[in-house]
N, C-alpha and C positions, 0 to 999 in steps of 0.2 A: 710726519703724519702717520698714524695709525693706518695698517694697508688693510686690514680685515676684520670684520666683528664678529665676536663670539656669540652673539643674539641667540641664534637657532642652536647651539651648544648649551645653551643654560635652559633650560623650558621644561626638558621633559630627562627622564632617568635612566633609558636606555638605547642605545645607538642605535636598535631602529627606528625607534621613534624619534629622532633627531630627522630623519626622511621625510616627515608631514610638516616640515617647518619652513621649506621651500617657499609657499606664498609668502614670507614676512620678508619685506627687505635686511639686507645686509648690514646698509645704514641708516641712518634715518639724517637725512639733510634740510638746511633751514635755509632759505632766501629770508634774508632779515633771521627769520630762524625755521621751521620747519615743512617739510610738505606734507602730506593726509598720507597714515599709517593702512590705514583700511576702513571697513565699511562694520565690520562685525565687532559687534560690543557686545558683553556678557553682563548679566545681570548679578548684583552686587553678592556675594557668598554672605550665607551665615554668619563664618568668622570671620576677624579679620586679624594678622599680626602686622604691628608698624615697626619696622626695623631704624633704630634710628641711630646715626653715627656721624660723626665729625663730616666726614665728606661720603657724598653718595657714591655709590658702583659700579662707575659711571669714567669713562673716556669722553673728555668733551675738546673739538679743533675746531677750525676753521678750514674750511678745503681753501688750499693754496692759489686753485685758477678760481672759482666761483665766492670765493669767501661766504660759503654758506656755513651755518653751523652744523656740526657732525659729530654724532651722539652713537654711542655702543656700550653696552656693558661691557664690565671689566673680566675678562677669563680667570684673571689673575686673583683677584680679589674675595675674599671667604665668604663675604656677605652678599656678592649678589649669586653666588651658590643656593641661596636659602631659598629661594623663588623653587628649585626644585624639591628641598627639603621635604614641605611639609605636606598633609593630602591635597588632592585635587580642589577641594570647593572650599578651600583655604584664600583667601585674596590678602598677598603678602605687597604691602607699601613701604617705600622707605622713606625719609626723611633723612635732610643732610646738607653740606652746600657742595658745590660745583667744584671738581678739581681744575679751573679754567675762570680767568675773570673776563664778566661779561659787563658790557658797556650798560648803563640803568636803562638807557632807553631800548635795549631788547630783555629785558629782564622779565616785566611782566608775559612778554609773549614766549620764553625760553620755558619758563616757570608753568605756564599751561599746556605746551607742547608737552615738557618731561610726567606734568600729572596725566595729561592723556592717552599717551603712548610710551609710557616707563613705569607710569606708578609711582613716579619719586615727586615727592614733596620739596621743593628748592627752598633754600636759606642762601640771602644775600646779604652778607654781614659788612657790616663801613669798612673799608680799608684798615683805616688806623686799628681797629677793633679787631681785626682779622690778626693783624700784624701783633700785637699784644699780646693778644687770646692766645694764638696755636703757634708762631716763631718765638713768642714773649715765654710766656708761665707754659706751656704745655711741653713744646720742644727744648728750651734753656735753663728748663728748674724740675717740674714733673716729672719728665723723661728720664731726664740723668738719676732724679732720686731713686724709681721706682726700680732703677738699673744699680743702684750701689755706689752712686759717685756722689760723693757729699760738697754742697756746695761748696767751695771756698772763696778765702775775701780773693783774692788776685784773680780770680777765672771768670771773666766777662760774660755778663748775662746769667754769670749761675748763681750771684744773691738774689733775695728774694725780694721782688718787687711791688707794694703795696696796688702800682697803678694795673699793673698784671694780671693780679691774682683779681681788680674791680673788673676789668676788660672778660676776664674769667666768667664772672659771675653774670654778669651782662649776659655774654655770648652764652649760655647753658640757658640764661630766661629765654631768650627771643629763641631758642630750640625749646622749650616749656611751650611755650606760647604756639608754635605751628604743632606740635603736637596735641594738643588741645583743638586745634583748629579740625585737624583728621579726625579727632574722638568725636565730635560734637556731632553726633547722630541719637537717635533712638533707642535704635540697640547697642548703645556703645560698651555695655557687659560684656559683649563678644570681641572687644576690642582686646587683644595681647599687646603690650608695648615691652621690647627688647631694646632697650640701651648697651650701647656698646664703648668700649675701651674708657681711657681716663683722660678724655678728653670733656665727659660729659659730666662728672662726677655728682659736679653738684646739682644737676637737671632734675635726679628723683625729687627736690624738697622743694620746687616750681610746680611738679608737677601733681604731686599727693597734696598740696595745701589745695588747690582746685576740684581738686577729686579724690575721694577719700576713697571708692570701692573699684579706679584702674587697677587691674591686671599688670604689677610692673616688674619687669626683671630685669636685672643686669650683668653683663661680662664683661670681665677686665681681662684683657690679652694680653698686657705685658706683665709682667712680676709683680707683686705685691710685697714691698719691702721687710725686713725684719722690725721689730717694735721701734729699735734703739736709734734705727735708720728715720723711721714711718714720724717717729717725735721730733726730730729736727725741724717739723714743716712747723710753722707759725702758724697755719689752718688748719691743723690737724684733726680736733675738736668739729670744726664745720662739715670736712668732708667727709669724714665718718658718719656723723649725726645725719648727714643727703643720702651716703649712703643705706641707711639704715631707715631709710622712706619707704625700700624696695622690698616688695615680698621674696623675693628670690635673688639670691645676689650668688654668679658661677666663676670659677677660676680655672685654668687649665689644672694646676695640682693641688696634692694635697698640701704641700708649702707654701703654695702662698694663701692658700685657706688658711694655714694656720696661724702665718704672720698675720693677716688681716683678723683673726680670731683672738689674737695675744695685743693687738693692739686696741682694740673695743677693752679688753679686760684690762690691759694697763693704762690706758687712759679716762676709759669712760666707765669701768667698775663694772662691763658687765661679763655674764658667764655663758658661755655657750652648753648643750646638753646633745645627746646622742638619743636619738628614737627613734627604732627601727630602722636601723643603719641612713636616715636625716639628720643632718645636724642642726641645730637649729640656736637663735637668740630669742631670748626673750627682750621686748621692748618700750616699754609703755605699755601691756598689755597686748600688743602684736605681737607675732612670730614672724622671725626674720629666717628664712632657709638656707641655708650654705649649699651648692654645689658644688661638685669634684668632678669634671669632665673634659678630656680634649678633646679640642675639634678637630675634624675631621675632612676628607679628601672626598672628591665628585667623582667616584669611578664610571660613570657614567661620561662623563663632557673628558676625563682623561684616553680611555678609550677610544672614543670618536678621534680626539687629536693625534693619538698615536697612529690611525688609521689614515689619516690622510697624507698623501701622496708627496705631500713637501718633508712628511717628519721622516718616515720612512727610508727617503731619498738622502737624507742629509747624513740619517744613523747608519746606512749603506756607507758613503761616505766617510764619516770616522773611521768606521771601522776598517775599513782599506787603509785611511794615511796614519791608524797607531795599532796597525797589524804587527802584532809583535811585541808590542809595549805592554806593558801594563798599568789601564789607568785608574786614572782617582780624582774624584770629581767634588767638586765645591760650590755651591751658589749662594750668596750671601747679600743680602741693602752694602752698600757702601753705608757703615756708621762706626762708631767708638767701638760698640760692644761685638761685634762678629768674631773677632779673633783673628783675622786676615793675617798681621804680621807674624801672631804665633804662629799660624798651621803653615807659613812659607820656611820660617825660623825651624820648624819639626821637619819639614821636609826635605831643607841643609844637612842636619843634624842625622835622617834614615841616610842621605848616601853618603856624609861621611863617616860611616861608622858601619857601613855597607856596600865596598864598595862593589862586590858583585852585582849590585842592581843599579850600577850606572851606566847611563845608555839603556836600562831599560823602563824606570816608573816614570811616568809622566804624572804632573798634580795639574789638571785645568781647574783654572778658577775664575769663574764668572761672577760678576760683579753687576746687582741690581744700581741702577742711577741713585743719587742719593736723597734723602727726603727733604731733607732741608739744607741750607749753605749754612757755613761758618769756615773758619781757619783751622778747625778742629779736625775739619772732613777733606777739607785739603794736605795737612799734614800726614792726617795716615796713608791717604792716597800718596803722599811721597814717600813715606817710609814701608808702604807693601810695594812700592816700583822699587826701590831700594833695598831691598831683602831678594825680591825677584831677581832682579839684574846681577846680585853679587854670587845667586846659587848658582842661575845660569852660565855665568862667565866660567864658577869654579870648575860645575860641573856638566859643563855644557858640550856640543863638538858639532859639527856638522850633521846637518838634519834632525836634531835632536837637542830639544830645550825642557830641563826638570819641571819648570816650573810655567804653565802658559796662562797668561794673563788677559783676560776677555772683558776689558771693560763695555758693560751696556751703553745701551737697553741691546737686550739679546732677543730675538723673537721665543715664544712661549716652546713654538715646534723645534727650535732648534736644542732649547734646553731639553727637553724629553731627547730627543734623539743622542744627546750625551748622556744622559743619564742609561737610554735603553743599553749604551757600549758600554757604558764606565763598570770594572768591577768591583770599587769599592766607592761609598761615598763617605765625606770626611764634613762633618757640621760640627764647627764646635765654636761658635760663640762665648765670651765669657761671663753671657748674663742675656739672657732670652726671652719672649713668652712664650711661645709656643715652638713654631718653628717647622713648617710642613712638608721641608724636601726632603728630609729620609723617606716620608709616607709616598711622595709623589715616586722617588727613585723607584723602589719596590714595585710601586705599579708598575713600572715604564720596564723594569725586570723581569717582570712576570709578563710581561708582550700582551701580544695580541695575532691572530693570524696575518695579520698584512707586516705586520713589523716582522714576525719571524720568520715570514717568506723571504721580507728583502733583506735579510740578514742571514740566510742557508739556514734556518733553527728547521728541522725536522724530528720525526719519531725517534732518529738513532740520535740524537745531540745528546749531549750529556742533559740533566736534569736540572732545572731553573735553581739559578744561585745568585745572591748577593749580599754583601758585606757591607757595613755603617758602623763606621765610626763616629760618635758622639759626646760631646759635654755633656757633664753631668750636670751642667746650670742653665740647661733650658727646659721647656717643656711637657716637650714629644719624648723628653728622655727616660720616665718613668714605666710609660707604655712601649716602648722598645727593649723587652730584658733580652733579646740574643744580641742587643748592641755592642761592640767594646766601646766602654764607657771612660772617657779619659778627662784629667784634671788640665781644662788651656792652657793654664798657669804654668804648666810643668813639660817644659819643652821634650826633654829627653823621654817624658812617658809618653806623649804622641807620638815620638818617632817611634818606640817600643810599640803603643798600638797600632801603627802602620806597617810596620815588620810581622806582626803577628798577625795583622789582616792577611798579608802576605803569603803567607804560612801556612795558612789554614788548609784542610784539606778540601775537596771537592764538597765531600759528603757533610761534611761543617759549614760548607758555606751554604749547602744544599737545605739540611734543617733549619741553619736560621731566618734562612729566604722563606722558607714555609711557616714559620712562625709568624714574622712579621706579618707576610700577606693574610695569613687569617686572620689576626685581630685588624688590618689596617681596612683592609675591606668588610668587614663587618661593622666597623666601627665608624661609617663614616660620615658627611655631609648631615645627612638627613637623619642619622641615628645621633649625632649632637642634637641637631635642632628640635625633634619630636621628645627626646627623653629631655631636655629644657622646658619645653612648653608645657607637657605632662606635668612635672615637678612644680610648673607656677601656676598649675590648675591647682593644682593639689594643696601648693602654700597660700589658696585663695579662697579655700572651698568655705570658710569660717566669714568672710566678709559679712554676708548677709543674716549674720545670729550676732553681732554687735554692733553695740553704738560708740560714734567716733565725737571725740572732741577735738580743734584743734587748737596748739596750745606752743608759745613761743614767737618771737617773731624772727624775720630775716632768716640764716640759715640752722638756726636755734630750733626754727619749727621740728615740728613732731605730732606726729601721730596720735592718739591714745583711744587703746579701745579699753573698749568695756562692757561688760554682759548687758545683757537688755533691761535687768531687775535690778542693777548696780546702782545706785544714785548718791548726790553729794547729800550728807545730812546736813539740813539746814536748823540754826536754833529755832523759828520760830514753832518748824514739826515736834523740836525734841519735847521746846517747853512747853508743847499745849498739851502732850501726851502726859507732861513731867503731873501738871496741875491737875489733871482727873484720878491720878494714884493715889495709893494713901502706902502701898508695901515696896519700897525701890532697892534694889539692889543694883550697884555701879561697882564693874569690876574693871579696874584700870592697871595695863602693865606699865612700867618704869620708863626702860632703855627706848629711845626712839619716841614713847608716845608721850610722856612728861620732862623728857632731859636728851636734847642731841646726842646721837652717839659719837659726833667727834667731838664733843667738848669735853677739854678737859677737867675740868672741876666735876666729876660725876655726880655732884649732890646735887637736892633741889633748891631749886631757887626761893626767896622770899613769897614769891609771886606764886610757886608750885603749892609750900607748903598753906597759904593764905586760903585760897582754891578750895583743897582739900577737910581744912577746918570748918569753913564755911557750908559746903557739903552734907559732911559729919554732925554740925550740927543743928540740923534737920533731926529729930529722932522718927521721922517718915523714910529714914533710907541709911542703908549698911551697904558704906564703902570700901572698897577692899584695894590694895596694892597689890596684883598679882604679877610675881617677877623670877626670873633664874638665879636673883642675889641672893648670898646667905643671909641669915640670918640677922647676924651682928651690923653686917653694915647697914642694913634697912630699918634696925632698931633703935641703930645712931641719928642718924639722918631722918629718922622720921617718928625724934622723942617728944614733938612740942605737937602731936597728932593727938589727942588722949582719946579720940574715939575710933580712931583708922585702922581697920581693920590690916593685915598682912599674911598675906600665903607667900614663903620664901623658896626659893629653891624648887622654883615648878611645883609648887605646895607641899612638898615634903613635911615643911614646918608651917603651922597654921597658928594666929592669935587673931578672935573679935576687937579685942582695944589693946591698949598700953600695957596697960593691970593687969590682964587676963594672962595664963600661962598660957606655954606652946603646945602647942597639939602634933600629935608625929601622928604620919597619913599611917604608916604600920610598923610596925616591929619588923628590920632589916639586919643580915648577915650584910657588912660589909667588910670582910675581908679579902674581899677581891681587890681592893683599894691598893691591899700589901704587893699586886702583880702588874696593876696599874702605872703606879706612879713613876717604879722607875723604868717603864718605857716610854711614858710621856718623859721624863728627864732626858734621857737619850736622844729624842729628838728635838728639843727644846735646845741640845747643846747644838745639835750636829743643823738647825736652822735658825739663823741669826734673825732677831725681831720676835719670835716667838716668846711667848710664858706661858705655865700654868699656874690654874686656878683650883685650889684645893678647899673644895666644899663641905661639907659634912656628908649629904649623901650622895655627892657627886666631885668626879675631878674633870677638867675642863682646860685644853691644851688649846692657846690661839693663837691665831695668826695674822692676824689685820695688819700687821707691822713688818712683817716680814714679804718677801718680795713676791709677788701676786701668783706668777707663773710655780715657782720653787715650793712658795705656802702650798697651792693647791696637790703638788706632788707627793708634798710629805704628808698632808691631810690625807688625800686617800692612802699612802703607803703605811701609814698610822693606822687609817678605820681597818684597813685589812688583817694587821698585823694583831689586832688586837679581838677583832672579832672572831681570829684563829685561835689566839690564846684563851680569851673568854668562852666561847660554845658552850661549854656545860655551867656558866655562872647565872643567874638569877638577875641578868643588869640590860641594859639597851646599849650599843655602841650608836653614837648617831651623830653626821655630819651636819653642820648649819653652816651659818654664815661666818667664815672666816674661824670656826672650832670643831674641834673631836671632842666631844663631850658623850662618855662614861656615867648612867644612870641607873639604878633599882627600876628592876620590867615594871609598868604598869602607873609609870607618875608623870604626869603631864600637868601642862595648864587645862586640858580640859576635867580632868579628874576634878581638880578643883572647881571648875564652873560648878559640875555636876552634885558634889556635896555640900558648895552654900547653899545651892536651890533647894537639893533634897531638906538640911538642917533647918532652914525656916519653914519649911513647912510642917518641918514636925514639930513645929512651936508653936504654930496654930497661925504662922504669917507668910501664906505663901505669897509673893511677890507677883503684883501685878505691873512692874515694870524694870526691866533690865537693858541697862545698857553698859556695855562691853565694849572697850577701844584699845586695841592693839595695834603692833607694825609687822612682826615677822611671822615667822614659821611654825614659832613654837603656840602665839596666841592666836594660829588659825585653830589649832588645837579646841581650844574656847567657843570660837566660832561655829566648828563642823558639834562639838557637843550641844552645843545651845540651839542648832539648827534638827538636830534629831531629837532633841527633848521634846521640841513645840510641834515636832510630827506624830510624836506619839501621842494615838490620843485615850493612853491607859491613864496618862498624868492631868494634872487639873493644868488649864492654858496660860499663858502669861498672856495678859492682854499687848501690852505693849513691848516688842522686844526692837532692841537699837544695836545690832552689830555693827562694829564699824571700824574697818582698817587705815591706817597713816598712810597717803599715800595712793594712787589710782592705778593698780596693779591687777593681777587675778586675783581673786581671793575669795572664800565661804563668807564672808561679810556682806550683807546686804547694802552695805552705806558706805562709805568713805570720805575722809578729808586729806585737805590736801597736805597739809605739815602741822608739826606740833604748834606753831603759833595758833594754828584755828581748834586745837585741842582743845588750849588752853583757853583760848575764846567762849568755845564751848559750853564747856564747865564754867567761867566766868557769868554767862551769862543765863545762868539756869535761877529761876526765883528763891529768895531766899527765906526759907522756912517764917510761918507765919504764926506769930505768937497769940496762943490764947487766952480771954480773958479769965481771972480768975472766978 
């Protein structure tokens, strides 16, 4: 049984104010379940954040003589830190289930005691469901994955289980569902929802199908695997897709931001961008936010614990029975990933090959109870007693044991009180998320006055020092640079950085201790929390300037915005505007908007080229193909058009019909071509999947074929290399989708919009109705021209104009459709020219 609760420790941010928390009881005990917390309640705050996560913050027993229930927050625990994080008139809730199973028939009363007097929202999940969910798919597949242990066939529980991954999805709705239950107020705009770890993954696409304008962020604390790892899952697709519901999605590092950023791009094609040091997705026309932030330590609630009369007492204590030693301290979950048997294995290895510091280092290693059973966690626990025993034996002797092994639960005071003595600490897991005992050590180093009373620290002492040693596969290890930084894997280099921790002089271990401690205390509890919350203000402040559709079903759903003036073009709009025209100009590009770009056969179909005649012959309307293709091949492909107009090569080349000659937009030096080509060769050899494409006034280097991450590297290492070489040429270098394409300054598809309008009108037929249907980049071009033309009102107006992009994306289109099938519908379905009598 838990003997003390940290309640009056988590509330407020500074140790003296820890002193006004005396009226709150210590525990809060239940006959059946609880007794009356107090009398004063406070009126509902402005804001509110609902912290939501696999299990609440929460310590829950039964007292042994009364069998009452007895509820305390967790000291231990990161998230119920957050209660102090944020400002004062902040009213922080959490949602979660009980680490304790409770009988159904106290559940409703447990459930209203903890929303009373906790804040926490209870989830009671069926057994079997529980057992599935978080021992099944969460702990025996997710966990190992997101840790770098690949399922295999022979290793129990770690293929991938279809009933698991339902049990999954189940248990993440009924967390949708009570969250939902907390929003359902008034003001629920003020509501901030934080999801935590990958336990919940798929909760944001529960939760955004119900509410399109929640506030939602999320942070994953364990690792985020590399692409090649993240595709093994069978779900892969889904839980990306959930995740990608969230306005704001946070990682402790920049790695696993990036694995999770290489896996959106290698699986689901999309591209992340950098603004103003944000990084952000684009998504269905939402922005998805990436942050980079570790969390951080309660220097507040560590302080207070250092202070009190048990830690101090016990640190007094060490420090008398390894008076003389020098030690080195370890705390770690009993799991697979910590490294235990390495860092015993490295600490064999420092005294045999050292032997003058036998008889004097000590390694304690404390050991957190473990989270879940298996045979897994038994075995290491026999092969780190077995590493132990064989160091000690070698190099052991009376009163003095290398290596001392402290299995938990250890009290929270006792572990500071080793840390305040220990002079180096040694974390090195072989795959981590975060990882917060170096940060806590350092505090517990840096004292306090009651600690460095009872330990003789005075003015003459030497000057606050400490040493951490660290893998370089967790975390905390990025924001540690005075760390020695060592590979677990590599026995002999631990013992090397433990010799050189060793080693180091006073005034080196001095600096690095003053390092850590400024950024560890600067950076902490509450400067995670608020620069989070901040950031999902921020990636939310657009909500209320668009309109959402919801679109997909099951974990398929998605989001899609869209500007408020965006709409779907319907035929019955186009063709009533079509019948009061009499001057139509239809400017249509190829690739995407009449022929899928992955299809192989690049030509048009029967059914394209049928469309298009039918169109044409109307002599009420000038059709046009506006496309990036050269010439030749659009003249092949579209010989049985005899009135089809063609602007090639971003209109470079222009023809009214069949018969009619080319028209060149100007007279071009392109011998820039001659400096071009063979660096696009160059890199065309040196990246496999790539070609070019040699245009007449353009050469065009792609890479859709070649490998997603690699393309985009040698893309930009191209557009630089080239727009270094070019500067003084007369051309555009410019990146698109999946090409570096090399162009004469000044030729676009808008150029072209701009001089069929002009051209008919010098004919004496200026066009009272234009519609334009594009997919990319280059026919926003088209778009942003035809939108400034009809503002200006030097020019005569088009009555009718129809922009419209493939697709429900951002874009300078006023319309949109959804895919080239409804293109083609479109255009099929527009009246067909009406023959007059003679």
């Amino acid at each position: 049984m838990v003997s003390s609760c940290c309640l009056d420790q988590l509330n407020l941010l500074s140790t003296d104010d820890f002193r006004v928390m005396n009226r709150i009881p210590r525990v809060m005990k239940v006959s059946g379940v609880i007794s009356d917390f107090g009398e004063d309640q406070q009126a509902m705050p402005r804001k509110r954040v609902i912290i939501v996560s696999n299990q609440l913050p929460l310590r829950a027993w039964r007292d042994s003589v009364s069998n009452e229930w007895c509820f305390e927050f967790d000291e231990n625990d990161l998230l119920a830190l957050l209660r102090d994080a944020f400002p004062p008139d902040t009213e922080v809730r959490y949602v979660g289930t009980l680490k304790a199973d409770v009988d159904t028939a106290d559940q409703e009363e447990v459930a209203q005691v903890l929303h009373d007097k906790f804040s926490c929202e209870t989830i009671f999940l069926p057994v079997d469901m529980r057992n599935e969910f978080y021992h099944g798919f969460c702990k025996h597949y997710l966990w190992p994955l997101f840790h770098y242990m690949m399922p295999m066939t022979g290793n129990d529980g770690g293929r991938f289980d279809r009933s698991q991954w339902m049990a999954y999805v189940s248990a993440n709705r009924i967390f949708a569902d009570k969250v939902l239950e907390v929003t359902d107020r008034d003001d629920e705009d003020e509501d901030h929802v934080w999801v935590h770890d990958y336990h919940l993954m798929a909760l944001p696409t529960f939760l955004r199908r119900r509410s399109n304008r929640v506030k939602l962020g999320f942070f994953l604390h364990s690792p985020f695997p590399s692409s090649d790892m993240y595709k093994t899952l069978p779900v892969r697709d889904e839980i990306l897709r959930a995740l990608l519901n969230c306005d704001l999605i946070g990682f402790h590092t920049f790695d696993y931001a990036r694995h999770f950023l290489s896996s959106c791009r290698r699986i689901l094609g999309l591209h992340s961008e950098s603004n103003r040091g944000h990084i952000a997705l684009e998504y269905y026309g939402r922005t998805v936010t990436i942050k980079i932030l570790p969390a951080g330590i309660h220097m507040g609630q560590l302080e207070s614990m250092m202070s009190e009369e048990s830690t101090f007492r016990m640190a007094k204590e060490l420090k008398h029975k390894y008076e003389g030693k020098i030690m080195m301290v370890g705390v770690d979950d009993l799991d697979l990933f910590k490294g235990i048997p390495q860092k015993f294995s490295a600490m064999g290895e420092l005294l045999e090959t050292n032997q003058e510091l036998r008889g004097k280092v000590v390694l304690v290693q404390i050991t957190n109870p473990a989270r879940s059973l298996g045979r897994d966690v038994q075995q290491l626990l026999d092969e780190a007693n077995s590493i132990a025993k064989e160091v000690n034996n070698k190099y052991g002797e009376p009163g003095y044991q290398p290596i001392v092994f402290l299995k938990g639960p250890v009290t929270t005071q006792e572990k500071l009180a080793y840390y305040a003595v220990a002079e180096f600490c040694v974390v090195t897991p072989v795959r981590d998320g975060m990882n917060l005992v170096p940060y806590k050590y350092t505090v517990c180093r840096q004292g306090c006055p009651a600690l460095d009373k009872a330990l003789g620290v005075d003015e003459n002492s030497p000057p606050k020092n400490s040493v951490i040693i660290v893998s370089e596969f967790i975390g905390c290890s990025p924001s540690l640079s005075g760390a020695i930084r060592v590979n677990p894997w590599n026995i002999d280099e631990m013992a090397n950085a433990m010799y050189r921790a060793i080693d180091l002089s006073e005034t080196e271990k001095h600096l690095r201790h003053e390092k850590h401690y400024k950024y560890i205390s600067s950076h902490d509890v509450a400067y995670w929390a608020r620069s989070f919350d901040q950031d999902l203000v921020r990636a939310c402040r657009d909500h209320y300037h668009k309109r959402y559709w919801r679109v997909g079903l099951g974990l398929a759903f998605r989001l899609v915005a869209l500007e408020p003036n965006f709409r779907k073009l319907l035929g019955d709009t186009l063709n009533s505007a079509y019948k009061k025209t009499s001057s139509r100009l239809i400017l249509l590009d190829y690739d995407g908007t009449m022929m899928p770009p992955t299809s192989v056969n690049k030509g048009p179909s029967h059914e394209v080229i049928s469309v298009l005649n039918r169109l044409c012959d109307d002599p009420k309307n000038i059709v046009f193909i506006v496309s990036g293709r050269d010439r030749d091949t659009l003249s092949k492909w579209f010989s049985s058009c005899e009135k089809l107009g063609i602007a090639a090569e971003h209109g470079y080349f222009t023809r009214w019909t069949r018969d009619s000659a080319w028209e060149t937009y100007r007279s071009v030096d392109l011998s820039w071509k001659e400096v071009v080509e063979p660096i696009m060769q160059l890199y065309m050899e040196a990246t496999d999947g790539s070609c070019i494409e040699n245009k007449e006034s353009a050469v065009v280097w792609h890479h859709q074929d070649a490998d997603p991450d690699f393309g985009l590297f040698q893309a930009k290492e191209l557009h630089d290399h080239l727009e270094n070489v070019l500067a003084n040429e007369p051309v555009v270098v410019k990146r698109g989708q999946h090409i570096v394409e090399v162009k004469p300054q000044g030729l676009s598809k808008g150029i072209v919009a701009e001089n069929l309008i002009s051209s008919m009108r010098s004919k004496g037929k200026s066009p009272d109705f234009l519609l334009c249907i594009g997919d990319d980049r280059s026919d926003e071009d088209m778009f942003e021209s035809i939108a400034r033309s009809s503002a200006n009102p030097t020019l005569p107006a088009i009555a009718e104009i129809f922009a419209c992009t493939v697709g429900q994306k951002p874009s300078m289109a006023k319309y949109y459709v959804d895919d080239i099938v409804e293109v083609i519908g479109l255009l099929r379905g527009i009246p067909e020219a009406t023959v007059q009598p003679n």
